[in-house]
TORKOL-4160 file (C-alpha; in steps of 0.2 Angstrom, whole numbers, padded with zeros to 4 digits, m for minus):
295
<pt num="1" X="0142" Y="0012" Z="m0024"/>
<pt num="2" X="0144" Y="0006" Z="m0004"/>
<pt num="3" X="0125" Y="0003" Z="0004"/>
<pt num="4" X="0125" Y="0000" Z="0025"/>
<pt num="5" X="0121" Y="m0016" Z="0032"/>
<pt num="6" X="0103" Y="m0019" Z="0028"/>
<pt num="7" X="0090" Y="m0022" Z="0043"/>
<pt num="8" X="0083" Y="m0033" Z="0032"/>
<pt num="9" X="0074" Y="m0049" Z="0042"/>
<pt num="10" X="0078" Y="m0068" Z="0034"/>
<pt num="11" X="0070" Y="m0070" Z="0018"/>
<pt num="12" X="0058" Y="m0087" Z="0013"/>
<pt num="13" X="0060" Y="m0096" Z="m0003"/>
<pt num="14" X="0041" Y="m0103" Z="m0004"/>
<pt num="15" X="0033" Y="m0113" Z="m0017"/>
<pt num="16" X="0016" Y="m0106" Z="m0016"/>
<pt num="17" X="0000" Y="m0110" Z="m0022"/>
<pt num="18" X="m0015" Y="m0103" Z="m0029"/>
<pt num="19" X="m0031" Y="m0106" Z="m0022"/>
<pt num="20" X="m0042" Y="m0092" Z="m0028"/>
<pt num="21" X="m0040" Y="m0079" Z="m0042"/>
<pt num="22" X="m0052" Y="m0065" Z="m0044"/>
<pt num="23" X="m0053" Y="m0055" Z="m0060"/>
<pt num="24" X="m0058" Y="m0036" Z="m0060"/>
<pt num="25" X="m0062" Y="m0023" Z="m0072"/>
<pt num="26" X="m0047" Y="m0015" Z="m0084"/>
<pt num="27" X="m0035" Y="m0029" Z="m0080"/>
<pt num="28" X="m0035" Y="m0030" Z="m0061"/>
<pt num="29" X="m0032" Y="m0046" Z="m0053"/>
<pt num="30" X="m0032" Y="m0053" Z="m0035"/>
<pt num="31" X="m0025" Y="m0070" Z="m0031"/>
<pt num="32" X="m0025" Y="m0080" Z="m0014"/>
<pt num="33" X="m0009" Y="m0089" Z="m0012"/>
<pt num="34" X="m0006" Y="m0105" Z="m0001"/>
<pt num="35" X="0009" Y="m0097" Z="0009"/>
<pt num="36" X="0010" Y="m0102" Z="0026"/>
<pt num="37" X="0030" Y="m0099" Z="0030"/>
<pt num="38" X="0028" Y="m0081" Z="0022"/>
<pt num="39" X="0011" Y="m0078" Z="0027"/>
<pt num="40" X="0017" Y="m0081" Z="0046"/>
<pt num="41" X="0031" Y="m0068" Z="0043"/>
<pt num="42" X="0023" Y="m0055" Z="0034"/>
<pt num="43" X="0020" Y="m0036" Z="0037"/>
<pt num="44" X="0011" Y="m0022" Z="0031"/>
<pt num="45" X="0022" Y="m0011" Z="0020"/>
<pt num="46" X="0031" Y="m0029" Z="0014"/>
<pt num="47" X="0030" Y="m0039" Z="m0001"/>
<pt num="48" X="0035" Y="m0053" Z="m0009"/>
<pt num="49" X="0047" Y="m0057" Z="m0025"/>
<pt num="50" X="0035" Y="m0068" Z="m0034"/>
<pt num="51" X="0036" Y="m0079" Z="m0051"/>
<pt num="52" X="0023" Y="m0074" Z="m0062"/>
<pt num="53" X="0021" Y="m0093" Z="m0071"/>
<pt num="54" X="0027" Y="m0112" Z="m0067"/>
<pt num="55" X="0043" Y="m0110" Z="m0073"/>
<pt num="56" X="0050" Y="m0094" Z="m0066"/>
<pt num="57" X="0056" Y="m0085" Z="m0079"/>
<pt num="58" X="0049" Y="m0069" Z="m0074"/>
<pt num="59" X="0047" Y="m0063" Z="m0058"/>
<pt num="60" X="0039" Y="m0046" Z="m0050"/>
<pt num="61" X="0037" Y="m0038" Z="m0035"/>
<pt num="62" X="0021" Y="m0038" Z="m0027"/>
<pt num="63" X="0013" Y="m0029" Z="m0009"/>
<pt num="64" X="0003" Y="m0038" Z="0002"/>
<pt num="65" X="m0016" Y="m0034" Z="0000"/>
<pt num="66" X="m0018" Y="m0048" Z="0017"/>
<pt num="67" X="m0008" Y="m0061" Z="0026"/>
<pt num="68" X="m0020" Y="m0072" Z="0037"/>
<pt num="69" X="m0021" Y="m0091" Z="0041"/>
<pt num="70" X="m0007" Y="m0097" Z="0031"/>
<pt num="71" X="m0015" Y="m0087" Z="0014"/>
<pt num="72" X="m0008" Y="m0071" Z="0007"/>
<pt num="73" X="m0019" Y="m0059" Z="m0006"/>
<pt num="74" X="m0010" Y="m0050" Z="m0018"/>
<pt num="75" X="m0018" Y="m0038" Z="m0032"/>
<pt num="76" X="m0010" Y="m0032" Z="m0047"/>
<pt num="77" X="m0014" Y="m0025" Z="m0063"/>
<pt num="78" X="m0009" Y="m0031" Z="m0082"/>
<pt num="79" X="0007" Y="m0019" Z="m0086"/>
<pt num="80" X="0017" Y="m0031" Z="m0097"/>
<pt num="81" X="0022" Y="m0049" Z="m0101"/>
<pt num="82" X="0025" Y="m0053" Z="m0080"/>
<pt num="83" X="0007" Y="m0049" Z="m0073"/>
<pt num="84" X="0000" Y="m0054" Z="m0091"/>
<pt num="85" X="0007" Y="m0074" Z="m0086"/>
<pt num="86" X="0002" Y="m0071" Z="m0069"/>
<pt num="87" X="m0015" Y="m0066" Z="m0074"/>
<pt num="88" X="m0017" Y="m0083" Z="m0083"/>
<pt num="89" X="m0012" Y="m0091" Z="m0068"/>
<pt num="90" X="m0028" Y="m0107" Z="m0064"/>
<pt num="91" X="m0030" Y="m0110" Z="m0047"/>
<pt num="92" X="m0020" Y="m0124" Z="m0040"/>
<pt num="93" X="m0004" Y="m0117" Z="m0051"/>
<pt num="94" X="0013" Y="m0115" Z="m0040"/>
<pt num="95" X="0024" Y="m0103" Z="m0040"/>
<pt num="96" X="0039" Y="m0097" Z="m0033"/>
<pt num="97" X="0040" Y="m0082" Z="m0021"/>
<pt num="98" X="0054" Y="m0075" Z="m0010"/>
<pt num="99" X="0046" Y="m0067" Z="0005"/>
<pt num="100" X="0042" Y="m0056" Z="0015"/>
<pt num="101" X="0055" Y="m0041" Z="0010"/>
<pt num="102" X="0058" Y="m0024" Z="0016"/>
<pt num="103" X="0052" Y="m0015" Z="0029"/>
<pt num="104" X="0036" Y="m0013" Z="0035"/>
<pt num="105" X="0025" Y="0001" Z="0041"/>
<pt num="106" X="0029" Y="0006" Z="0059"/>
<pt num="107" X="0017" Y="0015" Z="0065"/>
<pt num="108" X="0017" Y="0027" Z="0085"/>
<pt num="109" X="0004" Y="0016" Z="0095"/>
<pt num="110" X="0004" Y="0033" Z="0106"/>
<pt num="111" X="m0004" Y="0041" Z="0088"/>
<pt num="112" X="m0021" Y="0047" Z="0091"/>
<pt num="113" X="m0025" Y="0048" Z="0070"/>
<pt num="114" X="m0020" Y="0036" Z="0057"/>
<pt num="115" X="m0024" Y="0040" Z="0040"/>
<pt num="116" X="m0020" Y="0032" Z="0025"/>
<pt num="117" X="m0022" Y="0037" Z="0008"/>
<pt num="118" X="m0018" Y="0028" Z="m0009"/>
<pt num="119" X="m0021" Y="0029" Z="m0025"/>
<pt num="120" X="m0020" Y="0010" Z="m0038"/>
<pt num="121" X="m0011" Y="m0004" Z="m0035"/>
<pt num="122" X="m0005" Y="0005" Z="m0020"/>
<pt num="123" X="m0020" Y="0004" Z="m0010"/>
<pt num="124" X="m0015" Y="m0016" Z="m0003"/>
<pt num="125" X="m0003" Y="m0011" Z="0008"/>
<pt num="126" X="m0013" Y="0002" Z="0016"/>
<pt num="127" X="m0028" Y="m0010" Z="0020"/>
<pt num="128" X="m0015" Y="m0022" Z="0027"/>
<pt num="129" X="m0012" Y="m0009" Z="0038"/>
<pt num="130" X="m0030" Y="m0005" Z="0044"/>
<pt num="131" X="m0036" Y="m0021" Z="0044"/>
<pt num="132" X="m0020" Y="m0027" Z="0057"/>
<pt num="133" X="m0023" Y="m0010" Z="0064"/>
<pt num="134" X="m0042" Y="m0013" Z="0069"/>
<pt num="135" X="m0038" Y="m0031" Z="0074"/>
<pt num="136" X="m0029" Y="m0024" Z="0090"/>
<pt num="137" X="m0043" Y="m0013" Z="0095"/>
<pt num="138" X="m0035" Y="0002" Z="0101"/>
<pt num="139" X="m0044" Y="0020" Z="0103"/>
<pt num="140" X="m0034" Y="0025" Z="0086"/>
<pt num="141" X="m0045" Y="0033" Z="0074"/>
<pt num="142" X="m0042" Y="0024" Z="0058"/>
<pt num="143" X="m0047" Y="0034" Z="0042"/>
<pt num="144" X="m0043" Y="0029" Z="0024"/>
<pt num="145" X="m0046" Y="0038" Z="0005"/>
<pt num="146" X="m0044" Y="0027" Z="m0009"/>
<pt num="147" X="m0043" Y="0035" Z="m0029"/>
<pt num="148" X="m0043" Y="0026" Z="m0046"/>
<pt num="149" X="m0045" Y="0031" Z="m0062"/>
<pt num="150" X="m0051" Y="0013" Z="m0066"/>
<pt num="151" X="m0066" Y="0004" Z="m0056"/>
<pt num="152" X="m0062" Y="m0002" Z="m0037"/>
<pt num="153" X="m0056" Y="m0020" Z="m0037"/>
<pt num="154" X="m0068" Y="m0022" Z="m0021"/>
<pt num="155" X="m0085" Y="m0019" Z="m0017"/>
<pt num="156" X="m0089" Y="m0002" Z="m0014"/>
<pt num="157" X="m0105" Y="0001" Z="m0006"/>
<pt num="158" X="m0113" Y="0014" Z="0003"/>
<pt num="159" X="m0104" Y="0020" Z="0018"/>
<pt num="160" X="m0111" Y="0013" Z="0034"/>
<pt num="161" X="m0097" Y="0018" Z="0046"/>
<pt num="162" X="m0101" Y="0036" Z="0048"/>
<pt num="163" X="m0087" Y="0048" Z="0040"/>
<pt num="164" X="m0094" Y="0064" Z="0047"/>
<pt num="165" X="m0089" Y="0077" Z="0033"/>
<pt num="166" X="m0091" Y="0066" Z="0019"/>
<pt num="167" X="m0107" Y="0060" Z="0015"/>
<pt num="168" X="m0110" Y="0071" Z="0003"/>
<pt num="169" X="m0096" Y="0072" Z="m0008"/>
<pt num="170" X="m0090" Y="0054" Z="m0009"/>
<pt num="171" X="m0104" Y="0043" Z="m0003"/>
<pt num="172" X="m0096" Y="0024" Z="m0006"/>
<pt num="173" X="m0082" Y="0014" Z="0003"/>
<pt num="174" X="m0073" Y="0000" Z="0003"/>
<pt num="175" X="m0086" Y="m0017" Z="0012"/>
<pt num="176" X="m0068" Y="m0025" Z="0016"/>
<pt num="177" X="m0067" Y="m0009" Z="0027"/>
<pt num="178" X="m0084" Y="m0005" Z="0033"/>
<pt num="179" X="m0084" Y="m0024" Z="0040"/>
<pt num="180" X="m0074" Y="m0018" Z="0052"/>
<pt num="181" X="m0078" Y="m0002" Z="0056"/>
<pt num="182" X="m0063" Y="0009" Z="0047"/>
<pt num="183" X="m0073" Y="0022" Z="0038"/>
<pt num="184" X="m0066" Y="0024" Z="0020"/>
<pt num="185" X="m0068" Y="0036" Z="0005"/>
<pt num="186" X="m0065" Y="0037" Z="m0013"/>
<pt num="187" X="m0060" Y="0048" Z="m0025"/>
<pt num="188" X="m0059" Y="0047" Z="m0044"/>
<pt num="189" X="m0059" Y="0058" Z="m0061"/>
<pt num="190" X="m0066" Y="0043" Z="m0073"/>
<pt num="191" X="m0086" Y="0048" Z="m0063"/>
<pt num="192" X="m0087" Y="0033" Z="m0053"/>
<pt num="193" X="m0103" Y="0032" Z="m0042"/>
<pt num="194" X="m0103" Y="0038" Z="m0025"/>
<pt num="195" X="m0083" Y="0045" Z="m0029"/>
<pt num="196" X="m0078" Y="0063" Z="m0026"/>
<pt num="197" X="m0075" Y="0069" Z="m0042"/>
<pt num="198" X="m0057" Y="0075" Z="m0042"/>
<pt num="199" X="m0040" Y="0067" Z="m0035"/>
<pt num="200" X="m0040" Y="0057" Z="m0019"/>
<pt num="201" X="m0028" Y="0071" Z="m0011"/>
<pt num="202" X="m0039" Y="0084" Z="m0015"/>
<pt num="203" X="m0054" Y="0073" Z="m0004"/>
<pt num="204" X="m0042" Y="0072" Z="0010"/>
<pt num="205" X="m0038" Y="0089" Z="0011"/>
<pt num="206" X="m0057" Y="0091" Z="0013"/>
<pt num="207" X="m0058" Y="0080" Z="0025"/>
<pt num="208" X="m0045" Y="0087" Z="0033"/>
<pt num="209" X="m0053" Y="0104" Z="0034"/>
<pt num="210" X="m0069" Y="0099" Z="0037"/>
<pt num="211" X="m0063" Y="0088" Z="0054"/>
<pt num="212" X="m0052" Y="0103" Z="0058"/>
<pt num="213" X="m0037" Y="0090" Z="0062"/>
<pt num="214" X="m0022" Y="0099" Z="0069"/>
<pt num="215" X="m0005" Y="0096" Z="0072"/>
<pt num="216" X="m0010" Y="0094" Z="0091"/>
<pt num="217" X="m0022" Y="0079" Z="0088"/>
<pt num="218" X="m0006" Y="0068" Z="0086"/>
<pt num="219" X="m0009" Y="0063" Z="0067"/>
<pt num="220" X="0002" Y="0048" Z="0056"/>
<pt num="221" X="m0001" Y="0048" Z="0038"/>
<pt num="222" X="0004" Y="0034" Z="0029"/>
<pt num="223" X="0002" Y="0032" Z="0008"/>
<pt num="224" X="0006" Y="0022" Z="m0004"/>
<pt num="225" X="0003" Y="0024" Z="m0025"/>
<pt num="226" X="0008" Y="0036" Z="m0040"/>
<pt num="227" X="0026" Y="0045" Z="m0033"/>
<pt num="228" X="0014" Y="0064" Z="m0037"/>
<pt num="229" X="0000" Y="0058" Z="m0027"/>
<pt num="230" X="0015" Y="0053" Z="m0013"/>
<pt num="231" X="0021" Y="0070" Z="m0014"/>
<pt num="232" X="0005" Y="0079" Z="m0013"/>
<pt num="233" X="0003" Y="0068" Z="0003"/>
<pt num="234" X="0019" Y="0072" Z="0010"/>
<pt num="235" X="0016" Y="0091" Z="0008"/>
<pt num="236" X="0001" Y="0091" Z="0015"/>
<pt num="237" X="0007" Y="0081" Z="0030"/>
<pt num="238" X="0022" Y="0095" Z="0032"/>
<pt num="239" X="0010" Y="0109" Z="0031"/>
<pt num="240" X="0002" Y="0100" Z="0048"/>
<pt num="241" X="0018" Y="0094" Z="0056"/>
<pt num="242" X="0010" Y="0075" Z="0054"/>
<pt num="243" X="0022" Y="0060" Z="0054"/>
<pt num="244" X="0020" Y="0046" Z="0045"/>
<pt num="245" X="0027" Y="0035" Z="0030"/>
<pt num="246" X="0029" Y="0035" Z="0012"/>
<pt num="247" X="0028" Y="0015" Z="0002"/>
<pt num="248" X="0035" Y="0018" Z="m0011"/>
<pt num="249" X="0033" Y="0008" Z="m0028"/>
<pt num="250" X="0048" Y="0005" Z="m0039"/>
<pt num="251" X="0052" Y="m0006" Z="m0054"/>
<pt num="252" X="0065" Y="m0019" Z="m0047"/>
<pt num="253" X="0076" Y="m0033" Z="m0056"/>
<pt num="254" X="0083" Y="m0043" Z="m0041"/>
<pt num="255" X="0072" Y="m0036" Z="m0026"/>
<pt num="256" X="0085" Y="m0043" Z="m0012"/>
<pt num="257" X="0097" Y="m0028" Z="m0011"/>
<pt num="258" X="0110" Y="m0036" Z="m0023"/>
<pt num="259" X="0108" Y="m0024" Z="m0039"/>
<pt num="260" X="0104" Y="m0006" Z="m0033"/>
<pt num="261" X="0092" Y="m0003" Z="m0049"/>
<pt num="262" X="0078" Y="0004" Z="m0037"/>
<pt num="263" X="0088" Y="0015" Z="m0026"/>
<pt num="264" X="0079" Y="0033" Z="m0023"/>
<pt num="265" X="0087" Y="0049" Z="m0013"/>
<pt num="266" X="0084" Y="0049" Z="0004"/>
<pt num="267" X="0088" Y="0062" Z="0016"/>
<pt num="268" X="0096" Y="0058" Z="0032"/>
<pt num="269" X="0104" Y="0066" Z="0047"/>
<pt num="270" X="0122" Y="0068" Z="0038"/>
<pt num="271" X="0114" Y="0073" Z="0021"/>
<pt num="272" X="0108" Y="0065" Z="0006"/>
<pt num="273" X="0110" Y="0047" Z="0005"/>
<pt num="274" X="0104" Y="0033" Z="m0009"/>
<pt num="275" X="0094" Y="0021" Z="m0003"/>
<pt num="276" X="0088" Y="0002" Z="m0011"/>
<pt num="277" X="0068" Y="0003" Z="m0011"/>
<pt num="278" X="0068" Y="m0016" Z="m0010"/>
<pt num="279" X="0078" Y="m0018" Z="0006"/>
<pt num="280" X="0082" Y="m0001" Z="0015"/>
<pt num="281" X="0062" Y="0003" Z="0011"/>
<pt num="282" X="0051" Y="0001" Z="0003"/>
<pt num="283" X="0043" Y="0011" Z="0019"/>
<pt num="284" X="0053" Y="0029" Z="0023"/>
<pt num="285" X="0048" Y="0040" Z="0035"/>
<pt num="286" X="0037" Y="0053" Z="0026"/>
<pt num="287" X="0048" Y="0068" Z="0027"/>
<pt num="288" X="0063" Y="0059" Z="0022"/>
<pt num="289" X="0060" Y="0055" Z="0003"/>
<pt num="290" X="0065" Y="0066" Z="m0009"/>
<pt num="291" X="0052" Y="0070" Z="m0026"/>
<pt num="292" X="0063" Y="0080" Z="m0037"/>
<pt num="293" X="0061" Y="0099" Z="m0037"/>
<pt num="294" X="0045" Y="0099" Z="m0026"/>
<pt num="295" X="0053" Y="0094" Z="m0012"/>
């Protein structure tokens, strides 16, 4: 099978190192990576190709959680024999990682809305997104929903950041968030305090009603986790006639374009086309990824 010319940017080969790793509940962790040369390149939407112990053997793909003076976060959860040696990673351990890869979230700077929802490990991205968002301090209004069957792997206060609408049916937030004056709110079916009991697209569809957001207010959705929580997302954003992006999350061997294991369907002008997740994406235009049946 032939693939166009990527638009991929130069990769870095790093050796990184880790000076922080934080463990959470249900096999979540979150390490801080001594990464200055991929740090300095990276985007939200991207991610690295990263070895998950001194030696190399196995490497996996990880999103960006945050990329800031010299240091990238990443946050994963125990799936297998990767993450597992990754998870035992001490700090001061180096590892190699390939970075940054893909293309990242692009989002209308003319938008008046940007919402983001995710669900798991694929809320980083999203709060990568955000956070870069709210650094600029533009008149956007930045919104973001968060689910998980599993507790957050951040602190989830009380909201401060008033979320008219919500209050009360999902009452917590994320504090990385809140800081900064995004409002945030989570959803869950596992009856985790201050969570809307249900799933995360169900909360935003609230939202959605509550906020009487139209097609009209110039809205971007952008998400990020489990592939029916992205089609949920991207119904819902067709229904309104919003734009936005999809990340998607696929397993990968190579993750530099040269295997084509993670290629999806992708619509484009001239028809259905396969695209590689790791190098053509792993960010698509929200009404351009094809889920099967449903869409």
């Amino acid at each position: 099978m032939s693939h166009p010319p990527s638009k991929r940017r130069s990769l870095v080969v790093e050796t990184v190192r880790v000076i922080a790793r934080d463990p959470y509940p249900a096999g979540q962790y979150r390490l801080s990576l001594q990464a200055p040369r991929i740090a300095e390149r990276a985007q939200p939407g991207m991610f690295i190709h990263l070895g998950c112990d001194e030696i190399g053997q196995f490497r996996r793909p990880m999103s960006i959680l945050g990329a800031k003076d010299g240091v990238l976060e990443i946050l994963f959860k125990i799936v297998g024999t990767g993450t597992q040696l990754l998870s035992q990673c001490a700090v001061g351990v180096r590892l190699s990682a390939i970075g940054p890869i893909g293309t990242p979230f692009m989002p209308d700077p003319e938008a008046t809305w940007i919402m983001a929802i995710g669900g798991g490990t694929g809320i980083p991205p999203l709060l990568f997104l955000l956070e870069k968002l709210a650094g600029l301090k533009t008149d956007q209004h930045l919104v973001f929903f968060g689910g998980s069957e599993i507790p957050f792997p951040f602190d989830t206060p009380i909201r401060r950041t008033p979320f008219p609408g919500l209050d009360e049916v999902a009452s917590r937030s994320l504090s990385r968030l809140d800081r900064i004056g995004v409002p945030s709110a989570l959803a869950s079916r596992a009856d985790l305090p201050g969570t809307y009991s249900g799933y995360v697209t169900d909360l935003f569809s609230h939202w959605l009603t509550q906020a009487k957001i139209t097609e009209q207010d110039h809205c971007q959705v952008f998400s990020c986790g489990p592939r029916p929580l992205m089609a949920t997302v991207q119904e819902i954003a067709r229904r309104h006639g919003f734009g936005g992006a999809l990340c998607l999350e696929e397993n990968m061997a190579c993750a530099v374009g040269g295997c084509a294991g993670c290629a999806v369907p992708i619509r484009e002008s001239d028809g259905l086309a396969m695209r590689r997740v790791c190098v053509d994406g792993p960010v698509f235009p929200i009404d351009r990824v094809l889920f099967g049946e449903s869409s």
